[in-house]
N, C-alpha and C positions, 0 to 999 in steps of 0.2 A: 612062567607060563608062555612066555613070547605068542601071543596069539591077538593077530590084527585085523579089522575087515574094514572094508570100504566105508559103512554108516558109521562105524566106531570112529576110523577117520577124520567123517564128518563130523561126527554129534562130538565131538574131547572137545574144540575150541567152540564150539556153541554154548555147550557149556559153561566155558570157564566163562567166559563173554555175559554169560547168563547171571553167574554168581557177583560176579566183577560189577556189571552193571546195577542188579537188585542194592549190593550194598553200597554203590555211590550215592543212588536215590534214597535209602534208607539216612543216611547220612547227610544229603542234604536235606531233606525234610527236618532232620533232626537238628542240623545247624545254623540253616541258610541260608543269605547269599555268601558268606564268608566260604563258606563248600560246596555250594554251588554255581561257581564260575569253572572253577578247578575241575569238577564233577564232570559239567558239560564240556570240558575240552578235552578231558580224558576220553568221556564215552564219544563225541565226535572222532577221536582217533582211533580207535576201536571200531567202527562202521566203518571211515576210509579205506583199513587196513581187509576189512575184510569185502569191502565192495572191491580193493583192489586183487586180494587174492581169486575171486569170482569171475573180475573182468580178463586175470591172466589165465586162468583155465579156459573160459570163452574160446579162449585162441591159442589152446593147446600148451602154455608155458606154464603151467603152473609148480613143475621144480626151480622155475627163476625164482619164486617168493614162496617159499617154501617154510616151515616152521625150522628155524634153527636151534641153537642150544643158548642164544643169548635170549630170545625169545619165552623160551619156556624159562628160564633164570626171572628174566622181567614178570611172568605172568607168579612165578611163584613168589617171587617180593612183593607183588601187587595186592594180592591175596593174605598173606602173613599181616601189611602191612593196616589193610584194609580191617583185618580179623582183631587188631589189636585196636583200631579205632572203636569199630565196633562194641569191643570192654569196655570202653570208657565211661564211666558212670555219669549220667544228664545230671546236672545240677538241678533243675528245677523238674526232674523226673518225678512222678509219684510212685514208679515202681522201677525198679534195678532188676539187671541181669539176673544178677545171682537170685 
């Protein structure tokens, strides 16, 4: 379909940022401080990166930091990664995924 626009653009890594973030908090909720230390330096690096893509648009550069292909590799291992923790059945859960 190749077909791109501006908001689309924007809104792909809001998104993924979006998803990425829900299931770190889900996941520390679910584990504690043990995943959420990791959780919060992850999601801190994910604001950086985008307060820093923000601040190089500001000022006109924003093909300096631009979404690359190692980028989108890392956001889809992040995601897979996350989606399998996600399975993992709670031990002391009263109710399972499935």
């Amino acid at each position: 379909w190749d077909v791109s626009t501006s908001f689309g653009a924007f809104l792909d890594p809001v998104a993924d940022k979006l998803m990425v973030s829900t299931a770190l908090v889900i996941l520390a909720g679910s584990y504690g401080s043990i995943v959420a230390v990791p959780s919060s330096i992850i999601l801190a690096r994910e604001i950086a990166v985008s307060a820093l893509r923000e601040w190089m648009a500001s000022k006109g550069l924003r093909d300096t930091v631009k979404v690359g292909y190692q980028g989108k590799v890392k956001t889809a291992a992040t995601m897979v990664a996350l989606t399998m923790l996600l399975l993992v059945p709670q031990k002391n859960a009263g109710a399972t995924l499935w």
